[in-house]
Legacy VTK file of the C-alpha trace (Angstrom):
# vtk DataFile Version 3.0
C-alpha trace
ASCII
DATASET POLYDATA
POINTS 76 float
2.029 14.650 -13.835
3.432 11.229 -14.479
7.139 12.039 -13.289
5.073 13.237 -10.076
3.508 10.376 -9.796
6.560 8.096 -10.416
8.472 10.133 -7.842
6.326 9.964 -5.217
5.526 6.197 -5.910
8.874 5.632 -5.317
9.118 7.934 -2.126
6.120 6.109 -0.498
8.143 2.478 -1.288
10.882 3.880 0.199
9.418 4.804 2.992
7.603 1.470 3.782
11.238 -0.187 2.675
12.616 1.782 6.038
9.618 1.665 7.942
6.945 -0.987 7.433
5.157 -0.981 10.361
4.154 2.433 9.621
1.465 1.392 7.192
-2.225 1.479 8.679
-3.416 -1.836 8.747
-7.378 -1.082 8.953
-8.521 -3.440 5.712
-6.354 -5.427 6.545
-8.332 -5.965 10.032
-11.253 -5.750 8.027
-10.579 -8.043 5.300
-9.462 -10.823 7.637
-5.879 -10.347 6.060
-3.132 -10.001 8.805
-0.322 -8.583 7.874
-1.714 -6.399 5.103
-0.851 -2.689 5.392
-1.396 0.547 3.302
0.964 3.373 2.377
-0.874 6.745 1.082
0.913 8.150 -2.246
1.657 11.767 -1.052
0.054 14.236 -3.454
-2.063 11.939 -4.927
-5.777 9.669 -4.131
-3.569 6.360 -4.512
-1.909 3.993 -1.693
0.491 0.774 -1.933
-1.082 -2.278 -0.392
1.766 -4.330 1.020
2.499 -7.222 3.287
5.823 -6.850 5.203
7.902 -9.809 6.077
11.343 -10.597 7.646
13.236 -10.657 4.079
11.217 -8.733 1.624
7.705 -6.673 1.307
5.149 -7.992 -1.268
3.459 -5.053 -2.865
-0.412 -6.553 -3.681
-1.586 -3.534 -5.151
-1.587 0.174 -6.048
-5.051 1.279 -5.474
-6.807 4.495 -5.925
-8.213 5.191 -2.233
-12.105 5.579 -4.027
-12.123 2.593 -5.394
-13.940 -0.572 -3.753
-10.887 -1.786 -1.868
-12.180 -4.876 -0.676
-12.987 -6.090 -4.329
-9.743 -5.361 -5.679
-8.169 -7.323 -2.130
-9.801 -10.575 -3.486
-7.629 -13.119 -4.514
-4.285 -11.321 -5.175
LINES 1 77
76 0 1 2 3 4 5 6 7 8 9 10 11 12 13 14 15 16 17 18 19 20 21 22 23 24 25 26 27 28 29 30 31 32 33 34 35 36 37 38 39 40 41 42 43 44 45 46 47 48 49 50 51 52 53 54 55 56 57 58 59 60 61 62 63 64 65 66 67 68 69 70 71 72 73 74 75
């Protein structure tokens, strides 16, 4: 299960590495946080939190989708 969930970890940063704008950016819109996206892990309740910019991608955090999201979003 943890091989799984290291491979598809890596799958969904890969994807956002090629495609960043592909992330849905609802908390971000409803945190007041532009810029901040979300990447589901495939196969699993989890998603990457990420901002993208010109040069790099700052991963915030790797959140399980049940959790309270906007608590964890606080001061990253």
């Amino acid at each position: 299960m943890a091989l799984r969930f290291v491979e598809a970890f890596g799958a969904a940063c890969n994807h956002i590495a090629e495609w960043p704008e592909t992330g849905s950016s609802r908390f971000g819109a409803d945190l007041g946080l532009p810029g901040l996206r979300h990447w589901r892990i495939e196969g699993f309740p989890y998603a990457v939190f990420y901002i993208a910019h010109a040069d790099q991608i700052d991963i915030w955090r790797v959140l399980h989708l049940g959790s309270d999201i906007p608590a964890w979003m606080i001061d990253p």
